[in-house]
C-alpha positions in Angstrom: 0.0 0.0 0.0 0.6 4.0 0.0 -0.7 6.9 0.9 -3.0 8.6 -1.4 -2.0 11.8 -2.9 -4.9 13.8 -1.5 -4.0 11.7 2.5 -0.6 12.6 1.9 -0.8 16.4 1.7 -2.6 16.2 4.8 0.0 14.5 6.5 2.8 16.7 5.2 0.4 19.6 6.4 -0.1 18.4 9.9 4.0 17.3 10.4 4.6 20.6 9.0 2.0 22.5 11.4 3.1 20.2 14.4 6.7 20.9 14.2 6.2 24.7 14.3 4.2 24.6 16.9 6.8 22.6 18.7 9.9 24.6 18.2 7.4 27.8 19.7 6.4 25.5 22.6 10.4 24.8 23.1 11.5 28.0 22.7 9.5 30.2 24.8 9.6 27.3 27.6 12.1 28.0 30.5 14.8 25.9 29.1 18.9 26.3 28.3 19.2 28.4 25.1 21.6 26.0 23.5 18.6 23.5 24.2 16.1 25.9 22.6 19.1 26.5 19.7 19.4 22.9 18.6 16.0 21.7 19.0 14.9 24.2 16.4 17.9 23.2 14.4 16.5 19.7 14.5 12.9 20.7 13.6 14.2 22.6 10.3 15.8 19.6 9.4 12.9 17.6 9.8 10.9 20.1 7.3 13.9 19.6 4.8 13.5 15.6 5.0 10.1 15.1 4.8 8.9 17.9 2.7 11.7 17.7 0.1 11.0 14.0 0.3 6.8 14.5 0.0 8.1 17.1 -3.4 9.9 14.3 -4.7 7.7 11.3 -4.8 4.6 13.7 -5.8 6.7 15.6 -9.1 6.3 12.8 -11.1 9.6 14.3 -13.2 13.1 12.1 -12.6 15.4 15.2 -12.7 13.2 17.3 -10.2 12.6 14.2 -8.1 16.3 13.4 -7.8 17.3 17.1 -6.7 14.5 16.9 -3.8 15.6 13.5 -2.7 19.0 14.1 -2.7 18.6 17.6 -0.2 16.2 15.2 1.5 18.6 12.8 2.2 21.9 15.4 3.0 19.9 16.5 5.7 19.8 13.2 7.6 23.1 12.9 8.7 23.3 16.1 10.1 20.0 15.7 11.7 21.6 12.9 13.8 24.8 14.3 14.6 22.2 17.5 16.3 20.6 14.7 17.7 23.9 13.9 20.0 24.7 16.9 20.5 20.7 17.7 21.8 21.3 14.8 24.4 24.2 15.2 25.7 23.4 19.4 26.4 19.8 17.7 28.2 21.8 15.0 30.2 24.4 18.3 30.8 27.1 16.0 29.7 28.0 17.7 27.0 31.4 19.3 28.0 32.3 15.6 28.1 31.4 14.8 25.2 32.2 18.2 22.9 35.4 17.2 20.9 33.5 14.0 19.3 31.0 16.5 18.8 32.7 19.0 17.1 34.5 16.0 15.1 31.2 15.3 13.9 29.6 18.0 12.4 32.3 18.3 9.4 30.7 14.5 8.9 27.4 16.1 8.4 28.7 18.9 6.9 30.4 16.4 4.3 27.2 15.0 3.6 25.7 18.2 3.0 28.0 18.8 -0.1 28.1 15.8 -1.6 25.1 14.0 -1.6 23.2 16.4 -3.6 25.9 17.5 -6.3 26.8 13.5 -6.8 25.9 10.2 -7.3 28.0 8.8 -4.6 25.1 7.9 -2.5 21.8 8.3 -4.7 22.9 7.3 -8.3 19.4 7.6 -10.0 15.8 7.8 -9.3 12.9 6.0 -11.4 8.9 6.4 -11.0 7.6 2.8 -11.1 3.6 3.0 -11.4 4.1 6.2 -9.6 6.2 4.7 -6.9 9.6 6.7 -6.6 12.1 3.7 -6.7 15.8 4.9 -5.7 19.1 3.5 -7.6 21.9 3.4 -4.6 25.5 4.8 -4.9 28.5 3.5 -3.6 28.7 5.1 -0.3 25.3 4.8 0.9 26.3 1.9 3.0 28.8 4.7 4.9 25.6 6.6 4.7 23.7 4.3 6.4 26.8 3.7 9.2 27.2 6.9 10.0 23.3 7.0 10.9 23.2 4.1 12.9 26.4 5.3 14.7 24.8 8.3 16.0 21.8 6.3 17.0 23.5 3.7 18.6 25.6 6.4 20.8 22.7 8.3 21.9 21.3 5.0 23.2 24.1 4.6 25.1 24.1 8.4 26.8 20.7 7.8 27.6 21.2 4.1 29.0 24.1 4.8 31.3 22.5 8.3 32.5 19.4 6.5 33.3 21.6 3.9 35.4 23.5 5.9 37.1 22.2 6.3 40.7 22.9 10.0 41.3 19.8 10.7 38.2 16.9 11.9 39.7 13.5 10.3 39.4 12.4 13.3 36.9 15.2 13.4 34.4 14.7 9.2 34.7 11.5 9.6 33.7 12.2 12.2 30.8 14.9 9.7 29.9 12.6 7.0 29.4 10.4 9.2 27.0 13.4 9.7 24.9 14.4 6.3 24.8 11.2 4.8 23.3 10.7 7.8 21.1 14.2 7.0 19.4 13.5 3.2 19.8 10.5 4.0 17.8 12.3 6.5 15.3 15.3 3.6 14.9 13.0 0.9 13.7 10.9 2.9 11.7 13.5 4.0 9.7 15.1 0.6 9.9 12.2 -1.3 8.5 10.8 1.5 6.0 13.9 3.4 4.9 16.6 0.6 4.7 15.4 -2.5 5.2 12.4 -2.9 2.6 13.8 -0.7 0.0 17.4 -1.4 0.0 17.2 -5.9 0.7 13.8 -6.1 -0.9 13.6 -3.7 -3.5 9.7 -2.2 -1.8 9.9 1.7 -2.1 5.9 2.2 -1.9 5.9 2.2 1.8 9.1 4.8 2.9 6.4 7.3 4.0 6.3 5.5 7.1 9.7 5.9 7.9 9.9 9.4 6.9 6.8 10.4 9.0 7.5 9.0 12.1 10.5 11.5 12.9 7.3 14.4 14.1 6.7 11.5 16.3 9.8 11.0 17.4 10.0 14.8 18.1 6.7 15.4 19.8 8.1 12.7 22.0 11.6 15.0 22.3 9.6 17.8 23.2 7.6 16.3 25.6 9.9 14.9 27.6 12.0 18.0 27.9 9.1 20.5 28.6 6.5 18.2 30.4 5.4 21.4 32.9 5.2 24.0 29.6 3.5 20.8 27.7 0.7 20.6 29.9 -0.5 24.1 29.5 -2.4 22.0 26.3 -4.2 25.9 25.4 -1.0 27.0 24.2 -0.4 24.0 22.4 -3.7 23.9 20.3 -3.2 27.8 19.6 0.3 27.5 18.3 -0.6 23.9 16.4 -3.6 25.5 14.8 -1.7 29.3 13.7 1.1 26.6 12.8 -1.7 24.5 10.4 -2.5 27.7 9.0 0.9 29.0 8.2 2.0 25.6 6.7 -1.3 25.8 4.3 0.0 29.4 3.2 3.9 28.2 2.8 2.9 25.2 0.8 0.4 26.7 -1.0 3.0 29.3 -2.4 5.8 26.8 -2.8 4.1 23.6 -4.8 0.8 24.7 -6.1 1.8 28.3 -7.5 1.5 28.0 -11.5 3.9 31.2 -12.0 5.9 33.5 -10.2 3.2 36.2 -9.7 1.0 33.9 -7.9 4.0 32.8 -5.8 4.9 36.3 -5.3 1.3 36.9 -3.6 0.9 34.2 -2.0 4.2 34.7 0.0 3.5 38.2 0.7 0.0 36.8 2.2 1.7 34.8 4.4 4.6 37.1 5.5 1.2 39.3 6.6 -0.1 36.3 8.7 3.4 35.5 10.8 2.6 38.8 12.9 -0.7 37.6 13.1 -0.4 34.1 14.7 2.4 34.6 16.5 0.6 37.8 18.6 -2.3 34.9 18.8 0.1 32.6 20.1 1.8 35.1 22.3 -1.9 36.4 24.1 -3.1 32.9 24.9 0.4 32.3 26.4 0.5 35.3 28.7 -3.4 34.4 29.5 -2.2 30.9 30.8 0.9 32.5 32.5 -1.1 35.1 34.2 -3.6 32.0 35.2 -0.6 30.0 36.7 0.8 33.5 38.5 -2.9 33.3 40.2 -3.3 30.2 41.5 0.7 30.3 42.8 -0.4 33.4 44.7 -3.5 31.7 45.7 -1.9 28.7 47.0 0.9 31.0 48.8 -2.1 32.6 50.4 -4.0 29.3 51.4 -0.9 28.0 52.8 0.0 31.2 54.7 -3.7 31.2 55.8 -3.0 28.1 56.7 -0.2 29.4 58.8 -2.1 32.1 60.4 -4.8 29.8 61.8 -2.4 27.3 63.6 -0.6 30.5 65.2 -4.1 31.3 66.3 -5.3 27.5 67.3 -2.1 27.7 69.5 -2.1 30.7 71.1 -5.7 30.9 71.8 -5.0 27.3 73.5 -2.8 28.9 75.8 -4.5 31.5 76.8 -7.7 30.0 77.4 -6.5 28.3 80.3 -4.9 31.1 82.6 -8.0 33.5 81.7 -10.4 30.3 83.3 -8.5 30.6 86.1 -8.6 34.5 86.6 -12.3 34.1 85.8 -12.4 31.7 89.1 -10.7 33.8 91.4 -12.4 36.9 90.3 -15.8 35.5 91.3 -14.5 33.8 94.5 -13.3 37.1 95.5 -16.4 39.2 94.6 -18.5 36.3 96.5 -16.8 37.0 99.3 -14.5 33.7 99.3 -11.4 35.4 100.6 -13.0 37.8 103.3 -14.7 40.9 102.5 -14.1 43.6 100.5 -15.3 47.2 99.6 -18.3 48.2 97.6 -15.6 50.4 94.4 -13.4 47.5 94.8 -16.3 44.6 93.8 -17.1 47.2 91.3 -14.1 47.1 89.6 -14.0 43.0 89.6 -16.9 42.6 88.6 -15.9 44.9 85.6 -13.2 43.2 85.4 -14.6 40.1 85.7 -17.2 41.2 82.4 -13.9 41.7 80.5 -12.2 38.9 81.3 -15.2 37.3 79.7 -15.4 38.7 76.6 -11.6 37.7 76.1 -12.7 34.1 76.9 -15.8 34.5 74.4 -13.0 35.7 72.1 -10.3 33.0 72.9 -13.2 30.5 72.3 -14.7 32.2 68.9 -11.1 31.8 67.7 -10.6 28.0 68.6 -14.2 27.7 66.9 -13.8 29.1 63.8 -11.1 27.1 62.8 -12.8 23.9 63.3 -16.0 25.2 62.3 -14.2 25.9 58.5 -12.6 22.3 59.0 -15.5 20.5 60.0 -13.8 19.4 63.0 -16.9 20.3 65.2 -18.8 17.6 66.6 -22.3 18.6 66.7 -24.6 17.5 69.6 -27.9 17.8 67.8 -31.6 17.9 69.1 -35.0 19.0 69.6 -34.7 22.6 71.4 -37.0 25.6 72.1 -35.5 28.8 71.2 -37.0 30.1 74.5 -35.5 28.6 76.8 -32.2 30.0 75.7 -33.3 33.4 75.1 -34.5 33.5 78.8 -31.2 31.9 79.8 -29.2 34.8 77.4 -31.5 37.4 79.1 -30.8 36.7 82.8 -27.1 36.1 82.1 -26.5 39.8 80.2 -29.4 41.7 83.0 -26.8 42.7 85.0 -24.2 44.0 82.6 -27.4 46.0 81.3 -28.3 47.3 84.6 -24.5 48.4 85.1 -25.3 50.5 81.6 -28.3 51.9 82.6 -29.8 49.7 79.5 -33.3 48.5 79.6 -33.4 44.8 78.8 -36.3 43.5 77.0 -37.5 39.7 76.8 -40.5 39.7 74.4 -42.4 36.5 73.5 -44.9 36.1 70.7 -47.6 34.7 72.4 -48.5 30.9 71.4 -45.2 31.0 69.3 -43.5 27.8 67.9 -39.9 27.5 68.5 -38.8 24.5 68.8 -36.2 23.8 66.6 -33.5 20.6 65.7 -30.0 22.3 66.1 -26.7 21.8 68.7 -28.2 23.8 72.0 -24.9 24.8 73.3 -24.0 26.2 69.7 -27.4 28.1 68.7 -26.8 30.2 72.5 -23.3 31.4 71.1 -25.2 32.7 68.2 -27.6 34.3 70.7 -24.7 35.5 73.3 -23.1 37.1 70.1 -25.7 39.1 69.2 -26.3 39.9 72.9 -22.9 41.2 73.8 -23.0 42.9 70.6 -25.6 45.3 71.1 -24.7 46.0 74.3 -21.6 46.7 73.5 -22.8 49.0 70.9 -25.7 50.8 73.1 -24.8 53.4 75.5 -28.4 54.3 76.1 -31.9 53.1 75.4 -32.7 49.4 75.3 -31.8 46.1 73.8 -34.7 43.8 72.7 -34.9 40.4 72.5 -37.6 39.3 69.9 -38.9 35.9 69.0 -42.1 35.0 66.7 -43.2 33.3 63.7 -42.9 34.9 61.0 -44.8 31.9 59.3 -46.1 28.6 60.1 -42.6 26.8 58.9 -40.1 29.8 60.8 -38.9 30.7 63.9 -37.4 34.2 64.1 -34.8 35.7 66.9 -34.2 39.3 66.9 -31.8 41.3 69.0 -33.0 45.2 68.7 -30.9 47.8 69.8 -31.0 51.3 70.1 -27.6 52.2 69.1 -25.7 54.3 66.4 -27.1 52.1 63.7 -24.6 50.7 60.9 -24.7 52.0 57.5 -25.6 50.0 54.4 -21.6 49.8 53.7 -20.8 48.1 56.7 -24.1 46.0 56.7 -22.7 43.9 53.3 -19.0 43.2 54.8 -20.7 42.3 58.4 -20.9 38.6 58.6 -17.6 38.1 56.6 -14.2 37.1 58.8 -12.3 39.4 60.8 -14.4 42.4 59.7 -15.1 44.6 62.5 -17.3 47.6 62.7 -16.5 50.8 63.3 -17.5 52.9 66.2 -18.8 56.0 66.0 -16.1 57.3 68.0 -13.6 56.3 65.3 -12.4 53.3 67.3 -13.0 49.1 66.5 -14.3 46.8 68.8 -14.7 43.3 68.8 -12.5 40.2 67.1 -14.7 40.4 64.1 -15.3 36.9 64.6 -18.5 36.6 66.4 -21.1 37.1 63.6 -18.6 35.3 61.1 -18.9 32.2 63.4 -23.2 32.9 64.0 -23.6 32.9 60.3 -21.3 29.7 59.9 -23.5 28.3 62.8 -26.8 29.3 61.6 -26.5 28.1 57.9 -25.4 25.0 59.5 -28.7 24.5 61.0 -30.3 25.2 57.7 -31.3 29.0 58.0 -30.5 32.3 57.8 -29.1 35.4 59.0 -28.9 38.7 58.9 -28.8 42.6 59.9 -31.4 45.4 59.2 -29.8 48.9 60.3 -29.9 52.2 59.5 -27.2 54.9 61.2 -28.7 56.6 63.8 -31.7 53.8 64.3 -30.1 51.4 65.9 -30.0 47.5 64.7 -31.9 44.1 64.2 -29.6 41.5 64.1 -31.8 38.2 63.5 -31.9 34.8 62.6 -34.2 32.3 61.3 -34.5 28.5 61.6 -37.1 25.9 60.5 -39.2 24.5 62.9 -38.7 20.9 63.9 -41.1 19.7 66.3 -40.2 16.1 68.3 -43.2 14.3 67.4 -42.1 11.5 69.9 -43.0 13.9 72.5 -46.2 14.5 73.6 -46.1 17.1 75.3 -45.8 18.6 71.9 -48.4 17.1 70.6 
């Protein structure tokens, strides 16, 4: 068999287009320059052999056909000796290795003057039912020793690099690419290119060997770029400019019918390189500025990271010593250790109120690491919403009373509120907005609401009389670490509280949120869906 005319073209187009769009891959990757260098080298090599050699068997015309081949075949040796050369620089071997290679590029050099001005390796060409056939010269076996030298010693760079202990598992791995691309290359070429035509005298199926070098480098390229290679955007961008350009170039070199047509046609596609390489180039610094991102945002996770174990440690420390100072704060104001004066249980018990907010705070902190982390056991069950709002009221009457605040528990009467959440973690959410308000009030009175706003919803309010928050502040409220401002200029609060409520509350499957306006004070509420116990009877 061989390929059809029309399948052929194809091919040549697509080898063509695929080795342009590896050489831009290569070059702008972050390799050596003497890499970048011989790689292209290689790949303009490869163009020679198989489109000289495509020009050959499809001009039909002996004379042509034997001018084509012949460059086609010069090439070769050259491409092999670059082929060295290319391994040793990757394996960074080369300054071992750079007399043989400088001895060797006169060889390749040598082959490049004389096989296309003599017969000493092609004698003749013939077109056999449209089959190029090839008459050999007298030196081709040299030819075809000097191929298999290079071939043979690039095995063995690979071979001992990839045994020697002190390679790393990456380059071993890139190794292995390269060794079954040019295992794949070597017996290619050995069956298609030497061993049917020269022993058995079949020349209809050399394509084969002469396309599978853009496999052999694709493989190259692969295993030398594999991070660049993945970024498979780029790829498709440069291989499809690169299909284009090599439509344009072969259109104006084989199908032009005079030189006026050739003439335009190359100027139309010296007017396209600009074009597809600033294509190229834009998706490039798209996928580049893509990677930057998602470096940064992994440097930030992992510093986030950071910042929450420094927290999860130090808040473990403290919470201890500030249990403790709570304890003998209240032993002393009840009178444990003798009595004291009225100013002086004043200022314990004040500082007994602050020595709890920096435990609410210590605790909010362990909490909303494991809350994120779903490290929280939750203790879920049936609760009345009630019950803790009359607990929150008589545990924040006093501090209200030391305010001058009026303290309000109000009740929808007949309301539902029972409720399926973690008891201990829905009165956070209620202490939170609690010490909030209070915090925030310096005179009027804090409200605690609770009614159904419809048969399926319990709703908690917290109503306050304070400064109010504006509509600015309301949208960054419940997010982490974001703490309002005073209207005396100064922050209060971890700005963790509300971050941790709404964390809790969507948790228990409903929501939160703030209805202010400055100067108005603020409704901080929450909703839930009732749940009612129906294993209870009293319920019933």
């Amino acid at each position: 068999m061989t390929f059809p005319s029309s399948l052929s073209q194809i091919i040549v187009l697509v080898i063509n287009a695929t080795g342009a769009a590896l050489v831009i891959t290569v070059i702008t990757g972050k390799l050596r320059n003497l890499l970048k260098v011989i790689f292209a080298f290689m790949t303009v090599l490869m163009f020679i052999w198989v489109d000289l050699a495509y020009a050959a068997r499809l001009v039909g015309e002996a004379d042509r056909g034997l001018v084509y081949i012949r460059i086609a075949w010069s090439v070769t040796p050259m491409l092999f000796v670059l082929l060295y050369a290319f391994i040793a620089t990757f394996l960074r071997i080369v300054h071992k290795h750079k007399f043989y290679i400088l001895f060797s590029l006169p060889v390749g050099i040598l082959f490049l003057l004389i096989i296309p001005f003599t017969d000493l390796v092609i004698a003749d060409i013939a077109y056999i039912n449209g089959t190029l056939e090839i008459k050999y010269g007298s030196l081709v076996w040299f030819f075809f020793a000097q191929v298999a030298f290079y071939t043979i010693i690039s095995f063995i760079l690979l071979i001992s690099q990839y045994r020697n202990k002190e390679t790393s598992p990456e380059i071993k791995s890139r190794i292995r690419y390269l060794l079954a691309g040019l295992t794949f290359f070597f017996v290619m070429n050995a069956i298609f290119n030497i061993g049917l035509p020269v022993f058995l005298q079949v020349f209809h199926l050399y394509e084969f060997g002469d396309y599978s070098l853009i496999v052999f480098l694709t493989i190259i390229a692969y295993a030398i770029t594999t991070n660049q290679f993945a970024r498979i955007q780029v790829v498709t961008a440069t291989f499809l400019a690169s299909v284009l350009g090599s439509f344009l170039l072969l259109d104006a070199v084989m199908f032009s019918t005079n030189y006026e047509q050739t003439l335009t046609k190359s100027l139309i596609l010296l007017l396209y390189i600009p074009f597809g390489y600033l294509l190229v180039n834009n998706v490039k610094k798209e996928i580049e500025q893509r990677e930057q991102l998602e470096e940064l945002t992994n440097k930030l996770k992992h510093m986030d990271n950071v910042k929450n174990e420094f927290i999860s440690v130090a808040a473990h420390e403290l919470r201890a010593p500030l249990t403790a100072i709570k304890g003998y704060l209240s032993m002393v104001i009840d009178g444990d250790a003798g009595s004291i004066s009225k100013q002086a249980k004043e200022f314990l018990q004040d500082s007994l109120l602050s020595n709890e907010r920096m435990i609410r705070l210590v605790n909010n902190m362990l909490d909303v690491g494991r809350i994120e982390e779903g490290r929280i056991i939750y203790q879920e069950d049936y609760v009345k919403i009630s019950e803790l709002a009359k607990i929150a009221y008589a545990e924040f009457k006093l501090e209200a009373e030391r305010k001058n605040l009026t303290l309000e528990l109000v009740i929808q009467e007949g309301v539902v509120d029972e409720v399926f959440v973690d008891r201990d973690r829905l009165h956070e959410v209620i202490i939170n907005f609690l010490s909030n308000a209070l915090k925030y009030t310096d005179e009027g009175k804090v409200t605690i609401k609770l009614s159904n706003p419809n048969k399926k919803t319990v709703k908690l309010e917290v109503i306050d009389t304070g400064p109010g928050i504006s509509q600015h502040e309301q949208k960054k409220l419940f997010n982490k670490f974001y703490r309002i401002r005073s209207d005396v200029g100064k922050t209060i609060g971890s700005g963790l509280g509300l971050y941790i409520s709404k964390l809790l509350i969507q948790k228990f499957g409903g929501n939160i949120g703030v209805e202010s306006k400055p100067g108005r004070g603020s409704d901080f509420w929450f909703e839930l869906p009732i749940k009612i116990n129906k294993s209870d009877t009293g319920n019933l």
